[in-house]
C-alpha positions in Angstrom: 125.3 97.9 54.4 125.8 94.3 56.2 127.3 93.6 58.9 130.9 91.9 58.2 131.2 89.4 60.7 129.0 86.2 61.7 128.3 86.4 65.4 124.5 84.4 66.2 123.1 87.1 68.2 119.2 88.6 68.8 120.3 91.8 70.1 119.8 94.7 67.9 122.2 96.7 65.8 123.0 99.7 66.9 122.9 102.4 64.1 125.6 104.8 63.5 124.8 108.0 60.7 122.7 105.2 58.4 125.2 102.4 59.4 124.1 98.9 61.3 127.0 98.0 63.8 127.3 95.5 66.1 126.6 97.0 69.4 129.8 97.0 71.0 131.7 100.4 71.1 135.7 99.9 72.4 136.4 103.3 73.7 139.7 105.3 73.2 142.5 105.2 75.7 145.5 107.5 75.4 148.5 107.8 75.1 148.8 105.4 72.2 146.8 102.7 74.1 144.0 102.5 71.6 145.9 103.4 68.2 145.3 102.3 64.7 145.6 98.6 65.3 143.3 97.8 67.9 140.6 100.4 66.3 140.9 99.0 62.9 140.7 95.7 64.1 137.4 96.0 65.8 135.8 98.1 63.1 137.2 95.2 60.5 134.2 93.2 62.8 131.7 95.5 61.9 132.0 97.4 65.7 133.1 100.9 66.7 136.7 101.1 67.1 138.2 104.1 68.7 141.8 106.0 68.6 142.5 108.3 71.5 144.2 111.4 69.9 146.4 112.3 72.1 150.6 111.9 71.8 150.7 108.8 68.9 154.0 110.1 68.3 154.9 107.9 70.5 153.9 105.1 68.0 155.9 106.8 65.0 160.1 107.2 65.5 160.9 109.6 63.1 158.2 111.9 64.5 159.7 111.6 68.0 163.0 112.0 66.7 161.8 115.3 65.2 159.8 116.2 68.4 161.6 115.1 71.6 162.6 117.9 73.7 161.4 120.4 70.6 158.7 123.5 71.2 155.3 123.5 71.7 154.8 123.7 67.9 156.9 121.2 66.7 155.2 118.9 69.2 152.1 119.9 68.4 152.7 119.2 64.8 153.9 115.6 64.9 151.0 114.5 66.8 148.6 116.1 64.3 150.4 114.4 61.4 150.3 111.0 63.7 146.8 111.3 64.5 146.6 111.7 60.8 148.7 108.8 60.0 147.0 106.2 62.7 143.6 107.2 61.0 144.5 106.2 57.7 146.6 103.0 58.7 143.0 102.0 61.1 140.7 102.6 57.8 143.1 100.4 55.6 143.1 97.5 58.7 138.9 97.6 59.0 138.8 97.9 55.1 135.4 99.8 54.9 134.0 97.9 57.7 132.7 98.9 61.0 133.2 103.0 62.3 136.9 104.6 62.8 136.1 107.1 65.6 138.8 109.2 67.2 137.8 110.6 71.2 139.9 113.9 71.7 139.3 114.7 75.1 137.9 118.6 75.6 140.4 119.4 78.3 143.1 119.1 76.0 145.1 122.2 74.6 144.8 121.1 70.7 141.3 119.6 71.2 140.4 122.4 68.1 143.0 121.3 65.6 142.7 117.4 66.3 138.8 117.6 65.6 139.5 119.2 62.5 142.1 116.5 61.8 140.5 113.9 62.9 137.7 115.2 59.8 140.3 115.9 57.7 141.7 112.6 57.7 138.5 110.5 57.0 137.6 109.4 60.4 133.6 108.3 60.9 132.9 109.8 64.2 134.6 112.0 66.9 134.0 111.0 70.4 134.8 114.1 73.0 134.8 113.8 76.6 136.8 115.6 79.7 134.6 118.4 79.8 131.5 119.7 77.7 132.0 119.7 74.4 129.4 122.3 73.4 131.6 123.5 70.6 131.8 120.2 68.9 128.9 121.2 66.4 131.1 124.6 65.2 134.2 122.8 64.8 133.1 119.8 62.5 130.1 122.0 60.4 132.1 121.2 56.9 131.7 117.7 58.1 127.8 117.1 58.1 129.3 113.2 57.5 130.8 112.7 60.7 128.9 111.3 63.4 129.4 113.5 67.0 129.2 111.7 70.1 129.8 113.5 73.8 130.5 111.4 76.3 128.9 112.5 79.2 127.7 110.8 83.2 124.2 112.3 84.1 121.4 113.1 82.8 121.8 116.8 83.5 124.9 116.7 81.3 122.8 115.2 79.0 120.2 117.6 78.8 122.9 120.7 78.5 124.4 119.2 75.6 121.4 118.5 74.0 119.6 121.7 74.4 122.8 123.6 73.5 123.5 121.6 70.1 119.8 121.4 69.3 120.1 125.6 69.1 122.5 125.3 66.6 120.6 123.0 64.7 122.6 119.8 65.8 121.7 116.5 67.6 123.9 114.2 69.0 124.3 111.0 66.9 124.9 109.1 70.2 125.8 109.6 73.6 128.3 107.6 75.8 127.3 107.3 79.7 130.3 106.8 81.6 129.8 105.6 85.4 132.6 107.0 86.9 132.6 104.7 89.4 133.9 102.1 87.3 135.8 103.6 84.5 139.3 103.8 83.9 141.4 107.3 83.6 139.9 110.4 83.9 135.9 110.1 85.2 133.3 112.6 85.1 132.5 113.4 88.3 134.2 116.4 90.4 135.8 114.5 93.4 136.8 111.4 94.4 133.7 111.2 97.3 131.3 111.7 94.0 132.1 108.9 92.2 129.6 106.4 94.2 127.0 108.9 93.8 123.5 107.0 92.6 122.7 109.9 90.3 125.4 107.9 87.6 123.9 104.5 88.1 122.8 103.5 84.8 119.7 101.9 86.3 118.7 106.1 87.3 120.7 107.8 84.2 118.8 105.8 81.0 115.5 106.0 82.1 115.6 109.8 83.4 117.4 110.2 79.7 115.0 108.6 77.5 112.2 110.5 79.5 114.3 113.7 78.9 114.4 112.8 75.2 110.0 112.2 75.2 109.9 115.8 76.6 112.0 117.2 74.0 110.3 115.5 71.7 113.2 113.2 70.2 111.8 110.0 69.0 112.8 107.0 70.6 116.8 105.5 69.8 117.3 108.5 67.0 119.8 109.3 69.7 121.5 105.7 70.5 122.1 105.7 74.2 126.1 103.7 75.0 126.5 103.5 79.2 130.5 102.1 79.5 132.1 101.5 82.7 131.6 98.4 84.6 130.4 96.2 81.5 132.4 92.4 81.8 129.3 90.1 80.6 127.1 89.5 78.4 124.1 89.2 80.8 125.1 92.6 81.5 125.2 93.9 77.8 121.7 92.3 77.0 120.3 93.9 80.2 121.3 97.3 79.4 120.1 96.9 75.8 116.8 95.8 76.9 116.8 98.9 79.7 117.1 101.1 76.8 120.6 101.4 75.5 121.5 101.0 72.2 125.3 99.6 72.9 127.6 99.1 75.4 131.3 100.3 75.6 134.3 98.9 77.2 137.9 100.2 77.6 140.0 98.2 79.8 138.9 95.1 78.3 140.1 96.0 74.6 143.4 97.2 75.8 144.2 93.7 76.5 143.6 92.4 73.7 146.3 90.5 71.6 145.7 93.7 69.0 145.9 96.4 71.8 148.4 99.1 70.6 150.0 99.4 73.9 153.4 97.0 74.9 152.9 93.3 76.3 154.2 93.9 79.8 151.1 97.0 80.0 148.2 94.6 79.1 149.6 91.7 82.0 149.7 95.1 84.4 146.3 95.5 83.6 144.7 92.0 83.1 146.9 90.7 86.7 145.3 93.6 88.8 142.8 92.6 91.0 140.6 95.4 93.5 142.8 95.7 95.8 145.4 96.7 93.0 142.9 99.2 91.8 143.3 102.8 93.1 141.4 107.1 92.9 143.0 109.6 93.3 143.0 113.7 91.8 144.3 113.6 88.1 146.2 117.1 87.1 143.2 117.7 84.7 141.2 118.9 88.0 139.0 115.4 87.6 139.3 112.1 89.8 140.9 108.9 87.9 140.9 105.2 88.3 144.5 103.4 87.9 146.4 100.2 88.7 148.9 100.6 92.2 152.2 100.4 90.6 155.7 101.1 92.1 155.5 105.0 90.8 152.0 105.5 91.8 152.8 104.5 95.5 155.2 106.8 95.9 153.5 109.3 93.9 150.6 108.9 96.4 153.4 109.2 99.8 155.1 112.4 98.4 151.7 113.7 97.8 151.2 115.7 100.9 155.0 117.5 100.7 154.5 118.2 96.5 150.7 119.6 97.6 153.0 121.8 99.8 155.5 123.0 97.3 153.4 123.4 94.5 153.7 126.7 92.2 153.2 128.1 89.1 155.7 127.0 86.4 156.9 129.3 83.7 156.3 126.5 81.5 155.3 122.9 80.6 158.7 120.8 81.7 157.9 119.3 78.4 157.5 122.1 76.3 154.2 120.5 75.7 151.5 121.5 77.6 148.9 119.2 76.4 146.5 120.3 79.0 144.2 123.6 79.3 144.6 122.9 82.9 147.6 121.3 84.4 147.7 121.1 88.1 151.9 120.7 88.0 152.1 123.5 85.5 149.7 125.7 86.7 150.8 125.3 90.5 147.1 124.0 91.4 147.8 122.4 94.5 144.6 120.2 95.4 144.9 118.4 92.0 147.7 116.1 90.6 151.1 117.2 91.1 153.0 115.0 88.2 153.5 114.9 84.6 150.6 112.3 83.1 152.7 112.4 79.5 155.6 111.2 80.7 153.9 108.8 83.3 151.4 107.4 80.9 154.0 107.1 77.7 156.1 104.6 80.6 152.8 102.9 81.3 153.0 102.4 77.1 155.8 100.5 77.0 154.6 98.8 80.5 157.4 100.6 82.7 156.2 99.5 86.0 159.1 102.0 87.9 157.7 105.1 86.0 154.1 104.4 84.0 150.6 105.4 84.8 148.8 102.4 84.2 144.8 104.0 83.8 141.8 100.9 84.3 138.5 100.6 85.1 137.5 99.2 88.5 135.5 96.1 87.6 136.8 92.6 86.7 137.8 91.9 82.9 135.9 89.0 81.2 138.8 86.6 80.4 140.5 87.4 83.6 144.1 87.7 83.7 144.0 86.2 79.9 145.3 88.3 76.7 142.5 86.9 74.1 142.5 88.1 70.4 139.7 91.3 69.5 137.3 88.3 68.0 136.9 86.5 71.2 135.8 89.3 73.1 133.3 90.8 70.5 131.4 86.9 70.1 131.3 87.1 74.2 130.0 89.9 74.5 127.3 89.6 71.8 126.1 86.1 72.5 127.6 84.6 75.6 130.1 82.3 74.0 133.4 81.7 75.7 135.7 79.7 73.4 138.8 77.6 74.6 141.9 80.3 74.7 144.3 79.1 72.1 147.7 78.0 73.2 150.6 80.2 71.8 
């Protein structure tokens, strides 16, 4: 297999299950941020495009027409038929190029039946994060096909997962290492006054990896190493490729992209943000996330102390939903997030500034405040060219 696209580039391919890719991995972003568009449109380069499971009803009417307000079930089943659905219409975009992977985040109530979906449906790799996916191996073991890739931030994680698969007779076939000090939406680390902890510097987390990997006797790159989180240049990519990795991954600055999924008005709320726009604070999943300052978040962030207050259990999801194991509204957990992230991150989809939760990494995005087409970022990235934006 070749690689589709003509980018002049000496870094290495990064290998994916017997496939050379270009080593550039856009990582998923729910709800609906990173859907069947923008992940077939990177894998059409010969990259690894991701779809984030989670909610794409929101990208399919009749399925919210059959869902909205409806029980658990019902929910439950449109957005197993849309993550079906977004799968298929991504494969048909990338026409056999590149890898379809779909992330399913481990701290989500369904995480079971979308990784069987995801299989069912034909996608390439399934990317879990949000908690230790140590079951990942059980779930997709009619799928020997499908490459499995944890994300995880330190190389303790690291050395869990790998020990724990390895028993079951399973390797990785790459790992992502997020820095949660510069990722967007949830981040691996357990409180906010973690996520500058030098233990997640990638500088300290490749090289204690790859010596992990020597000790366990793993030959060198079988398991492709993919740090994300920070990553705006290309002096950057070609230094952590040279460090050890085998790709880099980047979130924020696909979203923004002419081909992201999400609504116009959400990728100039992203791209216009600059640090001081740029806020942590406790998620409802029980993890620290990264997001822009918006009008709802501020006074999300003043009721804060009189919601911590109030908070109790619920008898149920508001939404009937319940798309989290753990759900600090919900479940009355009272030094986590006290709001709905569905409904505030389906506003952020349509770029609702009043109502949405826009999620985005902390560092600055390499075309600025400009919306550039999937192409432009990818040739960047890989070789350090920056062509002329294109007027409309």
């Amino acid at each position: 297999m070749t690689l589709p696209a003509t980018f002049v580039t000496d870094l290495p391919p990064l290998v994916l299950k017997g496939r050379p890719l270009w080593p550039i991995v856009q990582g998923g972003m729910g709800v609906g941020v990173s859907a069947h568009r923008l992940a077939g449109s990177v894998a059409a380069l010969g990259a690894v495009g991701t779809i984030a499971s989670v909610d794409l009803r929101r990208h399919h009417d009749d399925l919210m027409a059959v869902s909205r307000n409806a029980v658990k079930d019902v929910v439950d089943r449109a957005n197993v038929e849309a993550l079906d659905r977004e799968i298929r219409a991504a494969k048909e975009v990338a026409q056999g190029r590149g890898v379809i992977a779909v992330n399913v985040m481990r701290a989500l109530s369904e995480y079971p039946a979308y990784v069987r979906r995801a299989c069912e449906s034909g996608a390439d790799a399934i990317v879990a994060g949000a908690g230790l996916p140590l079951d990942l191996p059980e779930l997709t073991s009619g799928y020997p096909g499908i490459a499995l890739i944890p994300i995880l931030s330190d190389a303790r994680g690291v050395a869990l997962v790998v020990r724990k698969w390895a028993r079951k007779g399973r390797l990785p076939d790459a790992i992502v290492i997020e820095h949660p000090r510069f990722a967007g939406g949830h981040l691996g680390a357990a409180r906010i006054d973690d996520l500058a902890d030098a233990r997640f510097d990638f500088e300290r987390v490749i090289p204690d990896v790859l010596a992990f990997f020597r000790a366990e006797g793993i030959p060198e790159r079988s398991i492709p190493l993919i740090p994300a989180g920070g990553i705006n240049t290309h002096e950057r990519v070609r230094g952590l490729i040279g460090m050890g990795a085998s790709a880099v991954q980047l979130g924020t600055a696909f979203a923004v992209t002419e081909e992201g999924d999400a609504a116009p008005a959400f990728k100039h709320v992203l791209a216009g943000a600059g640090p001081e726009d740029i806020v942590e604070f406790m998620s409802v999943s029980g993890l620290p996330a990264r997001a822009v300052r918006t009008p709802w978040l501020d006074r999300y962030l003043a009721m804060l102390p009189k919601l911590t207050e109030v908070a109790r259990k619920k008898p149920r999801c508001s939404l009937k939903f319940d798309c989290l194991i753990q759900c600090g509204l919900r479940d009355g957990i009272a030094k986590i997030g006290q709001f709905c992230i569905d409904t505030q991150l389906a506003a952020a989809l349509k770029g609702d500034l009043a109502k949405g939760l826009f999620f985005r990494g902390g560092a600055a995005l390499p075309f600025g405040s400009e919306i550039r087409p999937v192409r432009d970022l990818i040739e960047y990235l890989l070789t350090g060219v920056r062509r002329a934006a294109v007027a409309a």
